[in-house]
C-alpha positions as CSV (number, residue, x, y, z in Angstrom):
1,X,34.1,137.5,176.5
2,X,33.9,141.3,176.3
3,X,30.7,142.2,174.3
4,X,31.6,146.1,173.6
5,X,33.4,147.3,171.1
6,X,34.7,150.4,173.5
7,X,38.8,150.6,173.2
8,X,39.4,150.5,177.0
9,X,42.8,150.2,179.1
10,X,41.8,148.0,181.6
11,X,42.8,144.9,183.7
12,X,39.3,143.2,183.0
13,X,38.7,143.5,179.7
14,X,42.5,143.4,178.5
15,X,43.9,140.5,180.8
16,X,40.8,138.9,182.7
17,X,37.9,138.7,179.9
18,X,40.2,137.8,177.1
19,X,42.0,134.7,179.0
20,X,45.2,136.4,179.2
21,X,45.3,135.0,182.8
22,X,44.4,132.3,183.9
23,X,40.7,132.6,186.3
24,X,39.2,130.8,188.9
25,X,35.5,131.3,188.3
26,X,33.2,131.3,191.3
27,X,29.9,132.4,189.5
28,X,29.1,133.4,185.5
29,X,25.9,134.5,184.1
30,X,25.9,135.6,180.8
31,X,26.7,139.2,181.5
32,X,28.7,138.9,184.3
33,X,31.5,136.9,186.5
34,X,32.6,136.4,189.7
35,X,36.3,134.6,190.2
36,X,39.1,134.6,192.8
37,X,41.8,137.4,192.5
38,X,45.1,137.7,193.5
39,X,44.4,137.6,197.1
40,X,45.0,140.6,199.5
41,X,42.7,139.0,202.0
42,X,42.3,134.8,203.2
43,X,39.1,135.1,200.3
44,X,39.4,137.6,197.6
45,X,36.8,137.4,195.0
46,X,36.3,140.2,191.9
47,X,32.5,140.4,190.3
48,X,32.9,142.2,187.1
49,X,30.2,143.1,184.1
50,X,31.8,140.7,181.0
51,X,31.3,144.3,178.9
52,X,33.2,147.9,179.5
53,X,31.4,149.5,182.0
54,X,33.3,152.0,183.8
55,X,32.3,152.9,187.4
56,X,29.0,152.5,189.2
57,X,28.2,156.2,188.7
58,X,29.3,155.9,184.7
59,X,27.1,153.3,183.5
60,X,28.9,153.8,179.7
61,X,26.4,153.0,177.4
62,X,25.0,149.9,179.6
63,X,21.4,150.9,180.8
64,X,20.8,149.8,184.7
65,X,19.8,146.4,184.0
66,X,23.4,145.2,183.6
67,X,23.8,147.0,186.9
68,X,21.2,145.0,188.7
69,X,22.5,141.4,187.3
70,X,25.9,142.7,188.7
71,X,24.6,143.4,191.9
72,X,22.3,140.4,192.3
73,X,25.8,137.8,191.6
74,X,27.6,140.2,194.2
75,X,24.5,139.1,196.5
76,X,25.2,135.6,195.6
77,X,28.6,135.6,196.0
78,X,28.7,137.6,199.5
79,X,26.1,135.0,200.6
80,X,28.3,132.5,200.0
81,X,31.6,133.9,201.5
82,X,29.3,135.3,204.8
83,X,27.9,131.6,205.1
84,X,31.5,129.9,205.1
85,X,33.4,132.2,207.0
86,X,30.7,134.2,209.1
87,X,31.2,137.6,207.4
88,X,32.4,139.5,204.6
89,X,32.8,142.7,203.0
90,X,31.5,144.6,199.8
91,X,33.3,147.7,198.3
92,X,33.8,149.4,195.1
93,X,35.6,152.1,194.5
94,X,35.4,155.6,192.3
95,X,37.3,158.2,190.9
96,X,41.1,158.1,191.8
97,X,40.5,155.2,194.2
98,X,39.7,152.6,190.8
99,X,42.8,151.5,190.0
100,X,40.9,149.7,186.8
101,X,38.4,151.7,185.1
102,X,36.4,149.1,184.5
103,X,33.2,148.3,187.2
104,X,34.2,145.7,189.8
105,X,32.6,144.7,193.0
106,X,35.1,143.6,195.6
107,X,33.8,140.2,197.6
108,X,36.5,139.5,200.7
109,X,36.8,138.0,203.7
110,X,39.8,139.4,205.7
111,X,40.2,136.8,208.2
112,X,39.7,138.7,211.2
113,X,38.2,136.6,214.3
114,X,34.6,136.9,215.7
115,X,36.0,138.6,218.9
116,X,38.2,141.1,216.3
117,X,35.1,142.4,214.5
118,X,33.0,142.8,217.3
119,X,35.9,145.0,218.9
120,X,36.5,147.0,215.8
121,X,32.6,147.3,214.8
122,X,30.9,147.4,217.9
123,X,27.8,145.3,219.4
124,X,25.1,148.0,217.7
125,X,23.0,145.4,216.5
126,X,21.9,143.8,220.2
């Protein structure tokens, strides 16, 4: 449920937060949730602040302890989806590249095969 009063134009707290769409949770706090989106990748999951916060650099009137529950159910979550499928990626994005002002974590596994990473990323770890 969105907590702020803020009037926003967003995805999350206009469709998501309110039930306006239906959500598969994958992990809630209080403050915060984690659920499958419409997937661009084999495993796309969204982690989102459950009030207005609008960009990891614009903390709105949310001090930086929302900020580190966000990030510690990201952690959880890209555990999770790195332990089932053997990797994963984090983004978020900023300025012109949010399509929803509203802070979201990206959690996804694009389905690339071990032999596929390795060639795109390299062996710099060995």
């Amino acid at each position: 449920m969105v907590t702020s009063d803020v009037a926003v134009s967003d995805f999350y707290c206009n469709q998501a937060l309110t039930g306006r769409v239906e959500i598969q949770p994958v992990a809630e706090t209080e403050r915060v949730l984690a659920f499958h989106t419409n997937p661009s990748y084999p495993v796309h999951i969204v982690v989102i602040p459950k009030e207005h916060v609008p960009s990891l650099t614009d903390l709105g009137s949310t001090g930086t302890d929302l900020l580190t529950e966000v990030i510690s159910v990201v952690r959880k979550v890209a555990a999770m989806v790195e332990t089932e499928y053997g990797s994963c990626s984090v983004t978020t994005n900023l300025g012109l590249y949010q399509e929803s002002k509203h802070q979201h974590w990206h959690v996804v596994y694009r389905g690339e095969s071990k032999s596929a990473i390795l060639d795109m990323y390299g062996h710099h770890d060995r």
